[in-house]
C-alpha positions as CSV (number, residue, x, y, z in Angstrom):
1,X,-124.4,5.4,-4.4
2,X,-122.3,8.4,-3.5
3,X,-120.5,6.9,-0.7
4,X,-119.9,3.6,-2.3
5,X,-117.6,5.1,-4.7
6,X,-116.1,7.7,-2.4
7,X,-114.7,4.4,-0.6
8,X,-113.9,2.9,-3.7
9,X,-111.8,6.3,-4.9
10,X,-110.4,6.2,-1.2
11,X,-108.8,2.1,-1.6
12,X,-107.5,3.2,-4.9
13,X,-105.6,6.1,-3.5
14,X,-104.2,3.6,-0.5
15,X,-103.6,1.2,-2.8
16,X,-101.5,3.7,-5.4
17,X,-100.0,5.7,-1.9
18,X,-98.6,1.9,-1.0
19,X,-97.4,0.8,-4.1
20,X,-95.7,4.3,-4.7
21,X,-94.1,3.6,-1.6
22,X,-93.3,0.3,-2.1
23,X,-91.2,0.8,-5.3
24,X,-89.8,4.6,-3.6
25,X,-88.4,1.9,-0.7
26,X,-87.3,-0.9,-3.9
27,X,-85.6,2.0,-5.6
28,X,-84.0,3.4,-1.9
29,X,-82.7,0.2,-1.7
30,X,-81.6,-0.9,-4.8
31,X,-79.5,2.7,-4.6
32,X,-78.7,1.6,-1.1
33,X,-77.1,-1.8,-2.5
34,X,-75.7,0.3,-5.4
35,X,-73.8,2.7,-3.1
36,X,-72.9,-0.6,-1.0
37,X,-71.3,-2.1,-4.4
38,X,-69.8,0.6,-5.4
39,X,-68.3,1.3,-1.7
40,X,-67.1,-1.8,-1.8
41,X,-65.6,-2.0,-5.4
42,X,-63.7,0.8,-4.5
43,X,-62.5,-0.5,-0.6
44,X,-61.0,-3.6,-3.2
45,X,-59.4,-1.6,-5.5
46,X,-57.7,0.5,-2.9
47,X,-56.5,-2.6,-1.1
48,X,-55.0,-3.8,-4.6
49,X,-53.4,-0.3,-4.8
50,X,-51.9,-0.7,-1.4
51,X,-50.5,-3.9,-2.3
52,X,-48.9,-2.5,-4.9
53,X,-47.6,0.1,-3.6
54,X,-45.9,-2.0,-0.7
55,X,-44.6,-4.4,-3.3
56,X,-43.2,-0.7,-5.4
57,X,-41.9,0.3,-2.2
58,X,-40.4,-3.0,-0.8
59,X,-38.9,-3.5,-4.5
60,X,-37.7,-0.2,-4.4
61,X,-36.0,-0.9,-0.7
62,X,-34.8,-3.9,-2.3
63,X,-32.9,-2.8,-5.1
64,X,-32.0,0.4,-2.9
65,X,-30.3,-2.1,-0.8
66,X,-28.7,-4.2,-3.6
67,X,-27.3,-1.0,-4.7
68,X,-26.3,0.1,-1.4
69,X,-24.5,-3.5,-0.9
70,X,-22.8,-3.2,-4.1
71,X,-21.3,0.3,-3.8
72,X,-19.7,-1.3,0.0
73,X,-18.3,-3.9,-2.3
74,X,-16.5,-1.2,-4.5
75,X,-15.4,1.0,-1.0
76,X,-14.1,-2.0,1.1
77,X,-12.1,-2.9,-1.7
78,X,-11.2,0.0,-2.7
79,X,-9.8,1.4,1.1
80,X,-8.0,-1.7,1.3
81,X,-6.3,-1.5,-1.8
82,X,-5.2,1.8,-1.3
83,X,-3.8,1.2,2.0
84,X,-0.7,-1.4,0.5
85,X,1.2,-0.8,-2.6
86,X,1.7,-5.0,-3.1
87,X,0.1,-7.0,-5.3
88,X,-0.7,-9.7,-3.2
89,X,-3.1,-7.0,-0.9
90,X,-4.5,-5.5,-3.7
91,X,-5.7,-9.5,-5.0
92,X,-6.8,-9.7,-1.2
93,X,-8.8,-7.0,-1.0
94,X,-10.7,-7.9,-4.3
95,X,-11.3,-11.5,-3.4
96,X,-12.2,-11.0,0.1
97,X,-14.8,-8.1,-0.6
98,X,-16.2,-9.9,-3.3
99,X,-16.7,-13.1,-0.9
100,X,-18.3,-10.9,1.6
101,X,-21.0,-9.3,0.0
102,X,-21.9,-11.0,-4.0
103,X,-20.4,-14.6,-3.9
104,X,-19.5,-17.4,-1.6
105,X,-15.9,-18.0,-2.9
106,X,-13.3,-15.7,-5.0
107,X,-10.1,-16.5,-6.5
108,X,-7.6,-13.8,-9.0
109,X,-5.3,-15.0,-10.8
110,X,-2.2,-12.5,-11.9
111,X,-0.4,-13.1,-15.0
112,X,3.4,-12.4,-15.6
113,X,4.6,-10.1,-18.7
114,X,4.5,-13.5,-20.9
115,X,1.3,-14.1,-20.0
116,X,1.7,-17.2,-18.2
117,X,-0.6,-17.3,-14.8
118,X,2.3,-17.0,-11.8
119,X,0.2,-17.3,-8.9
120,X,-3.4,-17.0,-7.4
121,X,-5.2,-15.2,-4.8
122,X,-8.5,-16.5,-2.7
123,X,-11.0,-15.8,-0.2
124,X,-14.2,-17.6,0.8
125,X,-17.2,-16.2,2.7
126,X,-16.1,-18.5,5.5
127,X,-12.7,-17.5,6.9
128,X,-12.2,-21.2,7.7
129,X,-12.2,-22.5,3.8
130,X,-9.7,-19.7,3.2
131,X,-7.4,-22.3,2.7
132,X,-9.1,-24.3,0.6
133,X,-9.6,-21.6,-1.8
134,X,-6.1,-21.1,-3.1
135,X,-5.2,-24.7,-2.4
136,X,-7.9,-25.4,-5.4
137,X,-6.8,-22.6,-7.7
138,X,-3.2,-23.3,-6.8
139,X,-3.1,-27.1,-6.9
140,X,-3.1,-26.6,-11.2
141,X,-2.9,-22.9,-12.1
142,X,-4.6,-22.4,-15.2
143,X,-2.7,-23.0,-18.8
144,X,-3.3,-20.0,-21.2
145,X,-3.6,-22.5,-24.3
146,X,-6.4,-24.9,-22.2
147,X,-9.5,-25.1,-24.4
148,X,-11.5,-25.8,-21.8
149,X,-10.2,-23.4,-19.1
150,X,-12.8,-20.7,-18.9
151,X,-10.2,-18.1,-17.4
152,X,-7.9,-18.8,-20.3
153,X,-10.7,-17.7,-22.5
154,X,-10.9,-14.3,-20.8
155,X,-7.6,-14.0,-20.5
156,X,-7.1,-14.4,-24.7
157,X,-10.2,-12.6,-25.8
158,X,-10.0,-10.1,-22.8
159,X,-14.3,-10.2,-22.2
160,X,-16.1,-11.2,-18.9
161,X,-17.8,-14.8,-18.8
162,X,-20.8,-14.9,-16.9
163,X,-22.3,-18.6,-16.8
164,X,-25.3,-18.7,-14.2
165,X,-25.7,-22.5,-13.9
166,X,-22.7,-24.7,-14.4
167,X,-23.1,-28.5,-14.8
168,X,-21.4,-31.3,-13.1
169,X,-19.9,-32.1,-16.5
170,X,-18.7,-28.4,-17.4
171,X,-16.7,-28.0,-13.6
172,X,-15.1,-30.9,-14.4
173,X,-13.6,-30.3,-17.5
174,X,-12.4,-27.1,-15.9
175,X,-10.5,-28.5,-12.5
176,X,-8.2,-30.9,-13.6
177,X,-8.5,-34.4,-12.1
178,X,-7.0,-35.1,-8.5
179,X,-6.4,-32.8,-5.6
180,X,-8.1,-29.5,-7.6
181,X,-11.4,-31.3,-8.8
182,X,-11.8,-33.1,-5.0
183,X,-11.4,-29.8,-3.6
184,X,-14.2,-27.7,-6.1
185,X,-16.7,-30.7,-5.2
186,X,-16.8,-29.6,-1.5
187,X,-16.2,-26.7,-2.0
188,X,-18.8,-26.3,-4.5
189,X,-19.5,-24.7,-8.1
190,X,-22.9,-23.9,-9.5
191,X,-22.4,-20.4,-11.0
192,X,-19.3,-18.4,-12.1
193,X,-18.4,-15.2,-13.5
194,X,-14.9,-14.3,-14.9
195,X,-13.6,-10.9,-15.8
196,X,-10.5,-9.5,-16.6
197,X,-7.8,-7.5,-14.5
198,X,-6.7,-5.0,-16.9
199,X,-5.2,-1.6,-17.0
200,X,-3.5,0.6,-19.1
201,X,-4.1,-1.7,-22.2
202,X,-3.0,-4.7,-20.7
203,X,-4.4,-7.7,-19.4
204,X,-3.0,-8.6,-16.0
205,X,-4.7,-10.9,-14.8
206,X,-8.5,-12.5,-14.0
207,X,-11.0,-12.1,-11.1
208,X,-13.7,-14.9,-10.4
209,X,-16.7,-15.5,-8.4
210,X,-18.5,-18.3,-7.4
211,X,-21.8,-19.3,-6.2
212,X,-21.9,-22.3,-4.5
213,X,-25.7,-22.9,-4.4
214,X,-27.7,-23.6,-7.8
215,X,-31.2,-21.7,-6.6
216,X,-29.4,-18.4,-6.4
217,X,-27.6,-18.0,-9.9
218,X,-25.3,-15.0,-10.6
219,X,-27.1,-12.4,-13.4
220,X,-25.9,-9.6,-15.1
221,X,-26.2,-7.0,-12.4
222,X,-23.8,-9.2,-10.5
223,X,-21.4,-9.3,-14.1
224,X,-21.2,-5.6,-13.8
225,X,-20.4,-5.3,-10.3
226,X,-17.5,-7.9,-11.1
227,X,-16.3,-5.3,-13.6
228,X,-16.1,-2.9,-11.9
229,X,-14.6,-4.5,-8.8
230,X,-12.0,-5.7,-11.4
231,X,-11.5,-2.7,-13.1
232,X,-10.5,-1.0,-9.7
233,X,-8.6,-4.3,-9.0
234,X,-6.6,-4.0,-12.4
235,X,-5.7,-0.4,-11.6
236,X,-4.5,-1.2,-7.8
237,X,-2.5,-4.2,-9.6
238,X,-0.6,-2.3,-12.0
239,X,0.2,0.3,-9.9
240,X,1.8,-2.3,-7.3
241,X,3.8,-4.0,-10.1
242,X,4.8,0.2,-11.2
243,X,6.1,0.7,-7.4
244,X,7.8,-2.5,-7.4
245,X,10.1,-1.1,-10.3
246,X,10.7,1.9,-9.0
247,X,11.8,0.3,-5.6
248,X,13.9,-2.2,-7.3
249,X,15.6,0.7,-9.5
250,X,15.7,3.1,-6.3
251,X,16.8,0.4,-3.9
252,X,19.9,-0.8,-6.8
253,X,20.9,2.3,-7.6
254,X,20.8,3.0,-3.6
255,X,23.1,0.0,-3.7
256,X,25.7,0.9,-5.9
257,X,26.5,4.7,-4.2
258,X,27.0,2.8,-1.1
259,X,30.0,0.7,0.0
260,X,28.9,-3.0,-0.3
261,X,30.3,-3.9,2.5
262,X,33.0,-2.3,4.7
263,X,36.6,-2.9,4.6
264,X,38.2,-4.9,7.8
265,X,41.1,-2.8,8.9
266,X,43.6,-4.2,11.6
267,X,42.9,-3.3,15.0
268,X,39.8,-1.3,14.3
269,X,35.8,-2.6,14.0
270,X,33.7,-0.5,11.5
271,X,30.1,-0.6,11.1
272,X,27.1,1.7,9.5
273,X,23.9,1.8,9.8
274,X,21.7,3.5,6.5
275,X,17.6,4.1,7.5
276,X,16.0,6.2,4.5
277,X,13.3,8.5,4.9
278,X,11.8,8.8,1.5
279,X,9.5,5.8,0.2
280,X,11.0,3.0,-1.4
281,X,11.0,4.8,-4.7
282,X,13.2,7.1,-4.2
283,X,16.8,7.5,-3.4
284,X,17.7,10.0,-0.5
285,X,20.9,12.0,0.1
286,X,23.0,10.8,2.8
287,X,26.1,8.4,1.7
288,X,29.4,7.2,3.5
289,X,32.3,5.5,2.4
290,X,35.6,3.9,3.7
291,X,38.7,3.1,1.2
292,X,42.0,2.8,1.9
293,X,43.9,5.6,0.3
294,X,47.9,4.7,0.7
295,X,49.2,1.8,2.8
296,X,48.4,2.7,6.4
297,X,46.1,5.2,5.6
298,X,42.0,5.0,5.3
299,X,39.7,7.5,4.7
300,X,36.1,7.3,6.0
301,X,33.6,9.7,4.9
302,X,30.0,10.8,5.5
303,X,27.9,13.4,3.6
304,X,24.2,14.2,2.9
305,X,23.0,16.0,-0.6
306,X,20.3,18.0,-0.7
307,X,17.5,16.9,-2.2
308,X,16.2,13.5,-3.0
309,X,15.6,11.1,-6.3
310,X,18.2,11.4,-9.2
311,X,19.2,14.2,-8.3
312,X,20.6,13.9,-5.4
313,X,21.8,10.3,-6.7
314,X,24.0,12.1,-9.4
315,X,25.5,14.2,-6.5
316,X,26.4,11.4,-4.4
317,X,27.9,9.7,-7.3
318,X,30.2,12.9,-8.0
319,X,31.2,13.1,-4.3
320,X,31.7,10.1,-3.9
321,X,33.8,8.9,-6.6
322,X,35.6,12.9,-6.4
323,X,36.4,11.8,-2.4
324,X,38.5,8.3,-3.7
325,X,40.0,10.0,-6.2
326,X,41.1,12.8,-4.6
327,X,42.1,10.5,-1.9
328,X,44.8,9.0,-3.9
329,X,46.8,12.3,-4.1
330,X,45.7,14.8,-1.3
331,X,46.8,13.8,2.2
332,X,44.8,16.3,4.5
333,X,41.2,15.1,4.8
334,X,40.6,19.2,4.3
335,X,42.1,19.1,0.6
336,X,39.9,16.4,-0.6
337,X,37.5,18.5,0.5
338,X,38.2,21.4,-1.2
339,X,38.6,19.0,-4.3
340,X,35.2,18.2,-4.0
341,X,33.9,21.7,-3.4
342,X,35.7,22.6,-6.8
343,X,34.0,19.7,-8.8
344,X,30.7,20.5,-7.5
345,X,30.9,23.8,-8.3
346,X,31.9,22.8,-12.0
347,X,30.2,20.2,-12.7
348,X,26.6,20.8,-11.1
349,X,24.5,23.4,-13.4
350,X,21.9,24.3,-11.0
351,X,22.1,25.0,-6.9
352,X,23.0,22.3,-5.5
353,X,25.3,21.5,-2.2
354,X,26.5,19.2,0.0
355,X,27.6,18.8,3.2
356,X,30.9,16.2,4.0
357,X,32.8,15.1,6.9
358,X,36.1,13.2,5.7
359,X,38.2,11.3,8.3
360,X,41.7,10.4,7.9
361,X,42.5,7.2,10.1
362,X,46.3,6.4,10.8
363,X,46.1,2.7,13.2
364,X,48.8,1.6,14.9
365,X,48.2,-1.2,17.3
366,X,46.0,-0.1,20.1
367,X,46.1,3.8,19.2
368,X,44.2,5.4,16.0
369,X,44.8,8.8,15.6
370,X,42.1,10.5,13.4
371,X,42.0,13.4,11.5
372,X,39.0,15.2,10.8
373,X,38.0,18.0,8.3
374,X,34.0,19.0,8.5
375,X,32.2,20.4,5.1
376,X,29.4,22.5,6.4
377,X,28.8,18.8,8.3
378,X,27.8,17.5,11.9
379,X,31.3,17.6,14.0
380,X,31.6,13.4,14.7
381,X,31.9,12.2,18.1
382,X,34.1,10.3,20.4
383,X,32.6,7.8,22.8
384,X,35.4,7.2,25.2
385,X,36.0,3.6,26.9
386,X,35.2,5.3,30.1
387,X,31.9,6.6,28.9
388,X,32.7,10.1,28.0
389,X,31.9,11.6,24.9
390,X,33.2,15.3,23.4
391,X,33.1,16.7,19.9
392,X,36.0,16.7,17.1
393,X,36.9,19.2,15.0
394,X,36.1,22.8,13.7
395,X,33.2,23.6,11.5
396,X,33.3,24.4,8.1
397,X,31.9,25.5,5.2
398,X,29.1,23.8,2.6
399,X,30.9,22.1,-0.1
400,X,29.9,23.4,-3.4
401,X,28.5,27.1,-2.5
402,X,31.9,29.0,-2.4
403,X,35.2,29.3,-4.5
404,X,37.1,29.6,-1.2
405,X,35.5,27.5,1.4
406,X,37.2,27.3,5.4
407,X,38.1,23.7,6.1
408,X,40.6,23.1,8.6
409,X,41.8,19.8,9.9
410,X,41.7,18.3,13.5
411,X,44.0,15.8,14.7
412,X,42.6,13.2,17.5
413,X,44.2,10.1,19.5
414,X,41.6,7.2,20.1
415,X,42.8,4.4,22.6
416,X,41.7,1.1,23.1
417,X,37.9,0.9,23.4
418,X,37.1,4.5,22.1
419,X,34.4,4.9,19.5
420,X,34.6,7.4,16.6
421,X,30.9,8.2,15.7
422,X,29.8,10.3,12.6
423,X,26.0,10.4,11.5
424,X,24.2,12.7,9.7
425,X,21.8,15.7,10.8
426,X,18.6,13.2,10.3
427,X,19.9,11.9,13.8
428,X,19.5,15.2,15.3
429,X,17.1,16.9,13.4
430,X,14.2,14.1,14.4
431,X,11.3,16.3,15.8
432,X,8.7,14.6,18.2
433,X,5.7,17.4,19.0
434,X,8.1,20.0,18.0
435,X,10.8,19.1,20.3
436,X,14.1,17.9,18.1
437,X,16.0,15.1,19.1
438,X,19.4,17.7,19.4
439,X,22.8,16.7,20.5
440,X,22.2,16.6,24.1
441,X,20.3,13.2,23.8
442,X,22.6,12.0,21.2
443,X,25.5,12.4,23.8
444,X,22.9,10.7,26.3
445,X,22.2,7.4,24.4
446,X,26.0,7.3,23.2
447,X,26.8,7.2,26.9
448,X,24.4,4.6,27.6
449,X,26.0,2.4,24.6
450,X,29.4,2.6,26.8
451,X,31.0,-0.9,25.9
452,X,28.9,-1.9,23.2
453,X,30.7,-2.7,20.0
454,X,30.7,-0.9,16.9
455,X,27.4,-2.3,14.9
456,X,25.8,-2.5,18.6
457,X,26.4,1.9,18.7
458,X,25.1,2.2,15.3
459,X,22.5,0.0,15.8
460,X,21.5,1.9,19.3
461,X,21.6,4.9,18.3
462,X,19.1,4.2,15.7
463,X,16.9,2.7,18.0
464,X,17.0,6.0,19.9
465,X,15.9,8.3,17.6
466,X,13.6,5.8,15.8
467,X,11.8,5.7,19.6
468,X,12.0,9.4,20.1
469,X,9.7,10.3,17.2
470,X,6.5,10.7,16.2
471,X,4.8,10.4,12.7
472,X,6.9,9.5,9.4
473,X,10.7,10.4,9.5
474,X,11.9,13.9,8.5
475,X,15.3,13.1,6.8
476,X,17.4,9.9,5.9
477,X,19.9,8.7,8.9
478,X,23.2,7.8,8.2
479,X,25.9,6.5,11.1
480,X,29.0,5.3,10.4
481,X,31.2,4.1,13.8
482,X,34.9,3.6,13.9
483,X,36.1,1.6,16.9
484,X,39.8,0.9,17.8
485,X,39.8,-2.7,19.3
486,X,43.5,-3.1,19.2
């Protein structure tokens, strides 16, 4: 009996050992699959945070790039603009920018100071519809008072317009019918944005972009690019039209200190030749003149103020108008001079000087004699019908520095063919990598004008120096030739 249930005790144990085991290897792998799960729950969600960081990133290159785009918009336009002081470039460098990099077309329109649009601007991505462009926004420029013209609109209430997607029906109430409307069909019009050109208070003008294809509408990132493309556009704009002014005032008042034309005196050929150094807004110092004083008798001058702007304009005026009146009662060319150095020093409050060269010219058939006082001024030259050239006259003193200047006067005969030349130091002075210009080569290229005529001397010796430097003028140039042609 004792052994039956020893092997009974000893099946149980097996029995429990294997079902112990059994649920030891269910609960290994049940942890097994749970670690498996778990692993792989985790592998997923890392994935999905890749993903999203490659779409964070990519988004981030994206609008890094966008950004990057848009600031080259704002720099291309804004070199270019700053390279011209015209209007027209300014509009160019807007429209063309603007067509390169956020829109497929661009056109500005400029107003005038009654607000009326005077003319239009345009550039499209493709350099070949150029012409297209303006020939649409030209072919009707837009009326201020049009209801439907969206760049009227700006233009009155002085906002930007942005309109994503624009219907058939809506470009065709803007383009009037005909050549303009033809033209905006091939060209094509799907979205638009309109902005203002404005500076300084004003409205000048409008800027507007087009989109030609309707899946890739304009938004409002691209509506504040435009403004701020137009606000640099509005600036550039207004400063062109302020330059214009000041040229037109400079180059008038330029005008009207120097002789209009120059008188034609029997049996001698007079010409000039006038090349400022300063910008166009500004008037320089050199001036010339030749009147007749008495019957017989002319008087040709040259001089050069210093200083530049108005200024130097009120000087010239003085001299000037000192010279042909003093003219009228002084016969030597050295006591109009001295004339002029008493007025300057009367009526100028502050330091300032000239320099003068006054000629007194007696013709009588095919012989000029000449008479020449110098102020503190280049001695003039005589090109010689045979080639030669030599100096005339003594130098002098400054006008306007001394109560009792030195100016003494220096009688010359020129024959038939001889060239009386008198320029101001701006010929000579002309530097080119710190070598000047001087009067040896001035005698050199007067020698090689031998036989020219007067305006051909002036002319060449202009030439010369204009060839001989290097970089942006020094100082205005001022020749004035006197030729006896009998």
């Amino acid at each position: 009996m004792q052994r039956e249930d020893d092997t009974t005790e000893a099946v149980v144990s097996l029995e429990r050992r294997m079902l112990d085991a059994e649920r030891r290897a269910r609960e290994v792998a049940e942890t097994a699959q749970t670690v498996a799960e778990t692993a792989q729950a985790e592998a997923e969600a890392a994935r999905e945070e890749a993903v999203r960081a490659r779409q964070e990133a990519e988004r981030a290159h994206r609008l890094e790039t966008q950004a990057r785009e848009r600031l080259q918009v704002l720099v291309e336009a804004g070199v270019a603009m700053a390279a011209s002081f015209e209007t027209r470039s300014a509009l160019a460098a807007a429209t063309a920018a603007a067509a390169r990099r956020v829109c497929d077309y661009s056109v500005a329109f400029v107003v005038d100071r009654e607000g009326r649009v005077e003319a239009a601007v345009g550039a499209h991505r493709d350099p070949a519809r150029f012409g297209m462009v303006e020939r649409m926004a030209r072919a009707h420029l837009p009326d201020p008072e049009d209801p439907d013209s969206i760049v009227a609109e700006v233009l009155k209430t002085g906002e930007p317009a942005l309109i994503p997607n624009l219907s058939l029906e809506q470009m065709e109430r803007m383009m009037a019918a005909g050549e303009q409307r033809e033209l905006a069909r091939s060209l094509g019009l799907a979205s638009l944005i309109v902005v203002p050109l404005a500076a300084r208070g004003r409205t000048l003008g409008v800027l507007a972009l087009v989109r030609d294809d309707p899946s890739t509408p304009f938004v409002e990132e691209d509506l504040s690019l435009a403004g701020m493309l137009a606000a640099r556009t509005g600036l550039a704009v207004d400063n062109a039209r302020l330059y214009a002014e000041r040229e037109y005032v400079a180059e008038t008042l330029r005008r009207s200190l120097l002789p209009p034309e120059l008188p034609g005196i029997e049996g001698l050929e007079i010409a000039a030749r006038y090349l400022p150094a300063a910008d166009g807004t500004q008037v320089g110092g050199d001036f010339y003149d030749v009147f007749e004083a008495a019957p017989e008798r002319w008087i040709a001058v040259i001089g050069d103020v210093v200083g530049k702007g108005a200024e130097a304009a009120a000087m010239m005026g003085l001299a000037r108008y000192t010279i042909r009146t003093a003219a009228m009662s002084e016969g030597r060319p050295s006591a109009i001079l001295e004339t002029l150095n008493q007025a300057v020093l009367q009526q100028t409050d502050d330091e300032r000087f000239c320099t003068a060269c006054c000629v007194r010219l007696r013709p009588s058939g095919s012989q000029t004699r000449a008479t020449v006082s110098s102020g503190g001024h280049p001695l003039p030259l005589v090109l010689r019908a045979d080639g030669s050239t030599e100096v005339v006259g003594t130098p002098g003193t400054i006008v306007g520095v001394f109560e009792n200047p030195v100016l003494a006067d220096h009688a010359i005969d020129l024959g038939l063919g001889d060239t009386l030349v008198l320029y101001t130091d701006g010929v000579t002075d002309e530097r080119r990598d710190g070598d000047e210009f001087g009067e040896a080569r001035l005698h050199e290229a007067l020698s090689e004008l031998t036989g020219a005529g007067a305006q051909r001397i002036a002319d060449g010796l202009v030439e010369a120096v204009v060839a001989f430097r290097t970089g942006q003028p020094k100082d205005d140039i001022a020749i004035l030739t006197i030729q006896v042609v009998g």
